[in-house]
N, CA, C and O atoms as CSV, one atom per row, in Angstrom:
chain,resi,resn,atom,element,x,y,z
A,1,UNK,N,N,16.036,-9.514,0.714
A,1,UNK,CA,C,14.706,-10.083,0.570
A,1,UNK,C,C,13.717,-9.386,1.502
A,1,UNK,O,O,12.526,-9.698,1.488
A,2,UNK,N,N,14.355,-8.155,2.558
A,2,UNK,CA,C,12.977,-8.112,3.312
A,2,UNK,C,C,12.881,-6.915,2.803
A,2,UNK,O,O,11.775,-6.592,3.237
A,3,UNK,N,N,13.415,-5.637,1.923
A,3,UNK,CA,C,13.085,-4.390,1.182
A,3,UNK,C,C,11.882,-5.000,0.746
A,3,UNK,O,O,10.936,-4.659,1.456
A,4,UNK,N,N,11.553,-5.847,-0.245
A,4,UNK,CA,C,10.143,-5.624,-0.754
A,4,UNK,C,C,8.966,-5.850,0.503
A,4,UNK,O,O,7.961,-5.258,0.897
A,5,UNK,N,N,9.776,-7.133,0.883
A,5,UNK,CA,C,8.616,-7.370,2.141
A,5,UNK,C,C,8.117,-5.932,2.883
A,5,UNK,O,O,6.947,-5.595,3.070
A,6,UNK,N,N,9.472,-5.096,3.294
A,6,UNK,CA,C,8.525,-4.147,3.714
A,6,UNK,C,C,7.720,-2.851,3.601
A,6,UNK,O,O,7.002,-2.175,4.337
A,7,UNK,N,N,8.363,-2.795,1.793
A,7,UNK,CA,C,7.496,-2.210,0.760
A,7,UNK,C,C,6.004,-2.644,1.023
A,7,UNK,O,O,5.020,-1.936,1.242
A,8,UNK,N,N,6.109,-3.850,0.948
A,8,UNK,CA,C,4.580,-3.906,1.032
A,8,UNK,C,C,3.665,-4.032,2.478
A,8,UNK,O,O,2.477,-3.761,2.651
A,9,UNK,N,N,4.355,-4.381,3.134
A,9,UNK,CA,C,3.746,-4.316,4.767
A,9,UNK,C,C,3.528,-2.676,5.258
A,9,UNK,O,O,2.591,-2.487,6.034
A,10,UNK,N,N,4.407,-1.400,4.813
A,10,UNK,CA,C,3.895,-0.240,4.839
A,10,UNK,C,C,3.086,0.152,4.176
A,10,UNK,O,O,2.365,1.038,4.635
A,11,UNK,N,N,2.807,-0.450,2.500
A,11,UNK,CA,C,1.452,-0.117,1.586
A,11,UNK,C,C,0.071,-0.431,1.903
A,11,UNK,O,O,-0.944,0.019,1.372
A,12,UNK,N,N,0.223,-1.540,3.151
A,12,UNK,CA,C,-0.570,-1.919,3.752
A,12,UNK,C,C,-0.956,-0.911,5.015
A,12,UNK,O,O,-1.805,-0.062,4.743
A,13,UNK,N,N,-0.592,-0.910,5.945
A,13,UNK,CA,C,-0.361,0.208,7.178
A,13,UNK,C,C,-1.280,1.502,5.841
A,13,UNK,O,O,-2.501,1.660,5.882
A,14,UNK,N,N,-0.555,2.102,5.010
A,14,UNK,CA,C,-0.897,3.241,4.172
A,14,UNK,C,C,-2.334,3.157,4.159
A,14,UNK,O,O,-3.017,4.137,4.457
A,15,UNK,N,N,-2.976,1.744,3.742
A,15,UNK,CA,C,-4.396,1.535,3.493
A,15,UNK,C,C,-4.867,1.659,4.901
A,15,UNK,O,O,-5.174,2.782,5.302
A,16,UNK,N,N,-4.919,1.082,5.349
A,16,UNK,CA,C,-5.666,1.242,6.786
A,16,UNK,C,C,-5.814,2.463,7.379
A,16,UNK,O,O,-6.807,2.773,8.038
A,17,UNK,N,N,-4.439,3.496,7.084
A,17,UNK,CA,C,-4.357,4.419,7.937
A,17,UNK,C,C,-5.441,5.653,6.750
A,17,UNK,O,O,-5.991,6.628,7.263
A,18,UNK,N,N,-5.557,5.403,5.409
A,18,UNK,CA,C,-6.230,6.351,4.727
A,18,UNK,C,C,-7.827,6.069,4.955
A,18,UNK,O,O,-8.612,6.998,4.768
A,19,UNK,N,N,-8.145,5.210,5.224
A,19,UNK,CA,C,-9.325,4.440,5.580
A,19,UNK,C,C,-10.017,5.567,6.855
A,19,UNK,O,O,-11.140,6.072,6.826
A,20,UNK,N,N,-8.771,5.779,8.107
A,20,UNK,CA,C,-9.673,6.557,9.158
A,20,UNK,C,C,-9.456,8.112,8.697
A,20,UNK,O,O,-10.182,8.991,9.162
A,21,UNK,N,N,-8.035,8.513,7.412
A,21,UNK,CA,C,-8.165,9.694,7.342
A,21,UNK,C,C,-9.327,9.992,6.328
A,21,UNK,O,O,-9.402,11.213,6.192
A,22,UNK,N,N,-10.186,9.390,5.627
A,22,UNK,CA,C,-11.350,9.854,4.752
A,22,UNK,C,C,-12.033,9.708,5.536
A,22,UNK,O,O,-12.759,10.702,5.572
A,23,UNK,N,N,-12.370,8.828,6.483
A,23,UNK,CA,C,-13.437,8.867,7.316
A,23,UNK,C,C,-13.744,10.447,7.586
A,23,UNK,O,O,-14.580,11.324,7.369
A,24,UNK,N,N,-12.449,10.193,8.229
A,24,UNK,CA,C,-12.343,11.742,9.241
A,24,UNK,C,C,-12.792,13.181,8.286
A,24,UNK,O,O,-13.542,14.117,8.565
A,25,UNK,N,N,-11.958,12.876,7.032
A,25,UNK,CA,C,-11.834,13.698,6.486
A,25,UNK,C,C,-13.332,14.070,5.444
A,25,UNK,O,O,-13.484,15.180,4.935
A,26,UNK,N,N,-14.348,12.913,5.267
A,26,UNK,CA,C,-15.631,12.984,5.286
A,26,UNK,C,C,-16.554,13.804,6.463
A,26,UNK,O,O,-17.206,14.789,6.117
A,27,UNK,N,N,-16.565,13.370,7.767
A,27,UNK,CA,C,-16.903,14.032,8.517
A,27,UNK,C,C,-17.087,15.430,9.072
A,27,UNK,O,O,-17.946,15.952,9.782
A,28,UNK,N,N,-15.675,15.961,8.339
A,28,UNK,CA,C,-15.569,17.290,8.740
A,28,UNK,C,C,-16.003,17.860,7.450
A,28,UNK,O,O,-16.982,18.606,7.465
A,29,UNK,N,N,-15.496,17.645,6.503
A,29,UNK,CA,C,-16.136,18.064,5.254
A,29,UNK,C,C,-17.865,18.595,5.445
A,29,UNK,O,O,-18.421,19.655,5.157
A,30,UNK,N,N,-18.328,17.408,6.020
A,30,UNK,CA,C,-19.705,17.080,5.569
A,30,UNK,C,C,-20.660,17.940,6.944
A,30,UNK,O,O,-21.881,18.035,7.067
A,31,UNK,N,N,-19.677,18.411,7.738
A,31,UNK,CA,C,-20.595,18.948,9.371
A,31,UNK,C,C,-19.649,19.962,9.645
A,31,UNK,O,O,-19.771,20.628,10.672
A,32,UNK,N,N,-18.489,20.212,8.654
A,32,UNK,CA,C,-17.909,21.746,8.876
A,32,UNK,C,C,-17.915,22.246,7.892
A,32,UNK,O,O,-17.736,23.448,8.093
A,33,UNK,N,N,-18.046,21.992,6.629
A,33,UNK,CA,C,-18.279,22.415,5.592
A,33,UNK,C,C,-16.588,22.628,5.057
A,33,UNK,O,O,-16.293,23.459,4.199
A,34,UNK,N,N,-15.912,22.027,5.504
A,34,UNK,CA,C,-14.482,21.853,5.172
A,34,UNK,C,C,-13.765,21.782,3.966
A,34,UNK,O,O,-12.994,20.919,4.385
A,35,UNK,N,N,-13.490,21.919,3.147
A,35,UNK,CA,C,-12.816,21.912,1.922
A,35,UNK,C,C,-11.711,20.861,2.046
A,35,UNK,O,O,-10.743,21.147,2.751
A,36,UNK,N,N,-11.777,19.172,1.172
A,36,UNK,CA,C,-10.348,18.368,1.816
A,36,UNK,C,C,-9.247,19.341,0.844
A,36,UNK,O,O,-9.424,19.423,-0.372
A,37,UNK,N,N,-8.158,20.021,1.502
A,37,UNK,CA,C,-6.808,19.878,0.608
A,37,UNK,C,C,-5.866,20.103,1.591
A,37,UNK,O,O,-6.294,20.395,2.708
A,38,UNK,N,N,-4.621,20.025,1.407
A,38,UNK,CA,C,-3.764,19.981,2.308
A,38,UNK,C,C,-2.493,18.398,2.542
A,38,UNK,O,O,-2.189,17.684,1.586
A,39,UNK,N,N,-2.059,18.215,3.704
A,39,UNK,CA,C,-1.580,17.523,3.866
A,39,UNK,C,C,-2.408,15.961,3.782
A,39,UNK,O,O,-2.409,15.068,2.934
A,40,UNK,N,N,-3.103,16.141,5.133
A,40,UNK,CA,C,-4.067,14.976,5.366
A,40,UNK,C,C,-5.514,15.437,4.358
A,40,UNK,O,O,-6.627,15.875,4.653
A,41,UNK,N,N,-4.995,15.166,3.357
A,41,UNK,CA,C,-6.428,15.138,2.380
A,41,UNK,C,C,-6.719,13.962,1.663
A,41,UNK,O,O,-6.790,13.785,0.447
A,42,UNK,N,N,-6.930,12.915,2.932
A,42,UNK,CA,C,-7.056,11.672,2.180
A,42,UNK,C,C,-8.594,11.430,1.550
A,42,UNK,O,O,-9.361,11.620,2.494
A,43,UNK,N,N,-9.081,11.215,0.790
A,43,UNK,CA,C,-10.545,10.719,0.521
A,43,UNK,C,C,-10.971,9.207,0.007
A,43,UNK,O,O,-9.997,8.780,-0.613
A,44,UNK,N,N,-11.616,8.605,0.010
A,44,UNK,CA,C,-12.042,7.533,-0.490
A,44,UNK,C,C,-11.324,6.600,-1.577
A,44,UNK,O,O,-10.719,5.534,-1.464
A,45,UNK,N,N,-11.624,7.410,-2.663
A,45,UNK,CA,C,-10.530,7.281,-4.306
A,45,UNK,C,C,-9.066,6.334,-3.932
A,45,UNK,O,O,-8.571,5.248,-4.236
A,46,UNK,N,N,-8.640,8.019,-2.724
A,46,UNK,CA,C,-7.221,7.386,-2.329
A,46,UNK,C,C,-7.363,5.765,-1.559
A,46,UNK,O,O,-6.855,4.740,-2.014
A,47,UNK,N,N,-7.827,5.822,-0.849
A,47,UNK,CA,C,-7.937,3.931,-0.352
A,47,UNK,C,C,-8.030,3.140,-1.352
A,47,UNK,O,O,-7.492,2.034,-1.312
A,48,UNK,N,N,-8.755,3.581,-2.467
A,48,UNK,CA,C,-8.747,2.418,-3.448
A,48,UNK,C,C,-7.601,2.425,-4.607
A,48,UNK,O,O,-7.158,1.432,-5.185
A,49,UNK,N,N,-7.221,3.819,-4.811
A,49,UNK,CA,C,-5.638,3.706,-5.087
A,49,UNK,C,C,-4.549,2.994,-4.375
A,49,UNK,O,O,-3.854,2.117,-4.889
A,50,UNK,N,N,-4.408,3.592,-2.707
A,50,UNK,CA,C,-3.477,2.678,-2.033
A,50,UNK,C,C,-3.626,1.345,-1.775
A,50,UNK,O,O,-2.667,0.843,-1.187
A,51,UNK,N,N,-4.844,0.375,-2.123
A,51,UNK,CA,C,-5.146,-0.705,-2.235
A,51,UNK,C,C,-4.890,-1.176,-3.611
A,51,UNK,O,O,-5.767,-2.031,-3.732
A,52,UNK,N,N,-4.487,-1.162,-4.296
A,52,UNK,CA,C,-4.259,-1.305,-5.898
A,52,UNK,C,C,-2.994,-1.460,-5.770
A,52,UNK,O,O,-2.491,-2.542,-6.073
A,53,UNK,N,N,-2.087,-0.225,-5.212
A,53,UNK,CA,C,-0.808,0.074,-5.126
A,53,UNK,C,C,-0.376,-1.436,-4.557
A,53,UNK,O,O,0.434,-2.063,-5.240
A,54,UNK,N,N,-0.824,-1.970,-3.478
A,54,UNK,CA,C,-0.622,-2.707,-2.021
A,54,UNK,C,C,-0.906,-4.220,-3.078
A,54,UNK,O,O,-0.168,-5.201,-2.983
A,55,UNK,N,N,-1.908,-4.166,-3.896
A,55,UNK,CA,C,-1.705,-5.307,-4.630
A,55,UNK,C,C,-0.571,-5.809,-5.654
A,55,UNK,O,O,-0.141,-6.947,-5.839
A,56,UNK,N,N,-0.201,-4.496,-6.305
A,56,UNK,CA,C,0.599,-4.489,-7.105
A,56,UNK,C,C,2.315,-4.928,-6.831
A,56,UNK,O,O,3.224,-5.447,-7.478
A,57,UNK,N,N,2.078,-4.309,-5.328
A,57,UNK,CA,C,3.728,-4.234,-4.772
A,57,UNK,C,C,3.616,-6.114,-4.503
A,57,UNK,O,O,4.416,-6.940,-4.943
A,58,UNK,N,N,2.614,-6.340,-3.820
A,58,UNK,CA,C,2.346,-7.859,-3.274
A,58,UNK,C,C,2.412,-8.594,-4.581
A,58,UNK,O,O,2.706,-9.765,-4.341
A,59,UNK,N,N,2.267,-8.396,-5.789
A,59,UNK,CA,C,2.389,-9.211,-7.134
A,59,UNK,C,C,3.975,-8.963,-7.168
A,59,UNK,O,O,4.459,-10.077,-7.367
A,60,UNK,N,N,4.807,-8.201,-7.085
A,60,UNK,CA,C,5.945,-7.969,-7.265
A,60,UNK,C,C,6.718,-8.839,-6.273
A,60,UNK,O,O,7.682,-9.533,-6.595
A,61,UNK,N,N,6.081,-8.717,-4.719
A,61,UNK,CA,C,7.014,-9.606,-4.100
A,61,UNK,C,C,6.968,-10.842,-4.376
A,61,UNK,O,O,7.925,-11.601,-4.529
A,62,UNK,N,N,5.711,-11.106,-4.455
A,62,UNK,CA,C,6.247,-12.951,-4.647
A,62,UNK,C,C,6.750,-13.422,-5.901
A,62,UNK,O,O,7.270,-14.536,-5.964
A,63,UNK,N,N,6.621,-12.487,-7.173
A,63,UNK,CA,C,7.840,-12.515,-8.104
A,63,UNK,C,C,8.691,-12.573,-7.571
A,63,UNK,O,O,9.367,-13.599,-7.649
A,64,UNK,N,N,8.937,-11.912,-7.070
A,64,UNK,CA,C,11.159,-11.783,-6.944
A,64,UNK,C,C,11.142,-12.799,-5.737
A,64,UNK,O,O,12.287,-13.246,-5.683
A,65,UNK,N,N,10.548,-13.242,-4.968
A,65,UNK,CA,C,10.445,-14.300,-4.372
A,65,UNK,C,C,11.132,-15.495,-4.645
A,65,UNK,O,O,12.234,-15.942,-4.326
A,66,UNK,N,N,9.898,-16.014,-5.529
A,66,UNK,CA,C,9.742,-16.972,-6.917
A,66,UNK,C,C,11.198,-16.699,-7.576
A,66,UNK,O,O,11.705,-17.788,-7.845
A,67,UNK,N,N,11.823,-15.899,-7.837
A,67,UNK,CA,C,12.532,-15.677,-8.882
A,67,UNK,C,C,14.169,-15.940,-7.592
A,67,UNK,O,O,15.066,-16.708,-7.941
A,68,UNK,N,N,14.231,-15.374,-6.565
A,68,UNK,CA,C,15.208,-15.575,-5.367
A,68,UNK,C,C,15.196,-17.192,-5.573
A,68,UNK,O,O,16.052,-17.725,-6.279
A,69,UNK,N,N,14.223,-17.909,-4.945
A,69,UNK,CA,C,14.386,-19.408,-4.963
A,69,UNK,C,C,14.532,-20.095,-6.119
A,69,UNK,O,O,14.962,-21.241,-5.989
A,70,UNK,N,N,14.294,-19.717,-7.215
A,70,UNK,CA,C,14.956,-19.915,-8.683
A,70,UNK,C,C,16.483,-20.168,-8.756
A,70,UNK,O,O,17.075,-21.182,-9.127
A,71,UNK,N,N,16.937,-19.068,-8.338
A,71,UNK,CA,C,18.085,-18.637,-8.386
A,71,UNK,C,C,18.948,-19.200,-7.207
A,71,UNK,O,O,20.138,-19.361,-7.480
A,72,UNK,N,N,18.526,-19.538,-5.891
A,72,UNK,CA,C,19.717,-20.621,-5.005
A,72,UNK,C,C,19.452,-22.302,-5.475
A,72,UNK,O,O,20.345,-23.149,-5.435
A,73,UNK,N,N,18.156,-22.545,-5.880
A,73,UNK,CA,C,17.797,-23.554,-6.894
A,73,UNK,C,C,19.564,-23.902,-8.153
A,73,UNK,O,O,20.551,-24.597,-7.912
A,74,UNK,N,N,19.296,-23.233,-9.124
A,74,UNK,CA,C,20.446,-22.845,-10.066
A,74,UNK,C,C,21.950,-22.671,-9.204
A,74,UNK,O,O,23.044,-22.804,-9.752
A,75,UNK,N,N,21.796,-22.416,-8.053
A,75,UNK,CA,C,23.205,-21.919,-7.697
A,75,UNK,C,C,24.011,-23.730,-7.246
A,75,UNK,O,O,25.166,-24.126,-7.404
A,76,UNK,N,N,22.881,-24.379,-6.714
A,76,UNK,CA,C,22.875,-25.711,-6.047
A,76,UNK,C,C,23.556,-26.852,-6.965
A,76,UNK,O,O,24.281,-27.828,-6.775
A,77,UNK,N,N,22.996,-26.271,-7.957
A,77,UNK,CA,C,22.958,-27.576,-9.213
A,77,UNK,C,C,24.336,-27.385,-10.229
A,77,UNK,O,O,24.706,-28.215,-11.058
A,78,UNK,N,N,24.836,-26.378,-10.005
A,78,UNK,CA,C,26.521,-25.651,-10.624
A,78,UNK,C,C,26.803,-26.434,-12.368
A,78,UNK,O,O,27.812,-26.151,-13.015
């Protein structure tokens, strides 16, 4: 039960952390004339992808959640 949990507690961390790399990665772009590609080529888009992602995984956990307590529910009742 805690694999998804921490599926989604790193999709989270992911968002936050793409958040200061577009920042960053705006900044230099925009006052070095930088081109984003590479490793750390996070931009904007991506936050709102990894926020989508972070919802999606979070719809999944409390399914199988829901679906875990279902199931010791059923195991109880024999």
């Amino acid at each position: 039960m805690t694999l998804p949990k921490t599926m989604v507690m790193a999709q989270l961390v992911m968002v936050v952390a793409d958040v200061f790399m577009a920042s960053g990665n705006q900044l230099s772009s925009s006052w070095f004339f930088r081109i984003n590609n590479g490793v750390a080529s996070a931009t904007w888009p991506t936050c709102f992808d990894d926020l989508f992602v972070a919802i999606a995984l979070g719809a999944i956990y409390v399914s199988y959640q829901h679906a875990m307590a279902i199931k010791a529910e059923n195991d109880l009742t024999v």
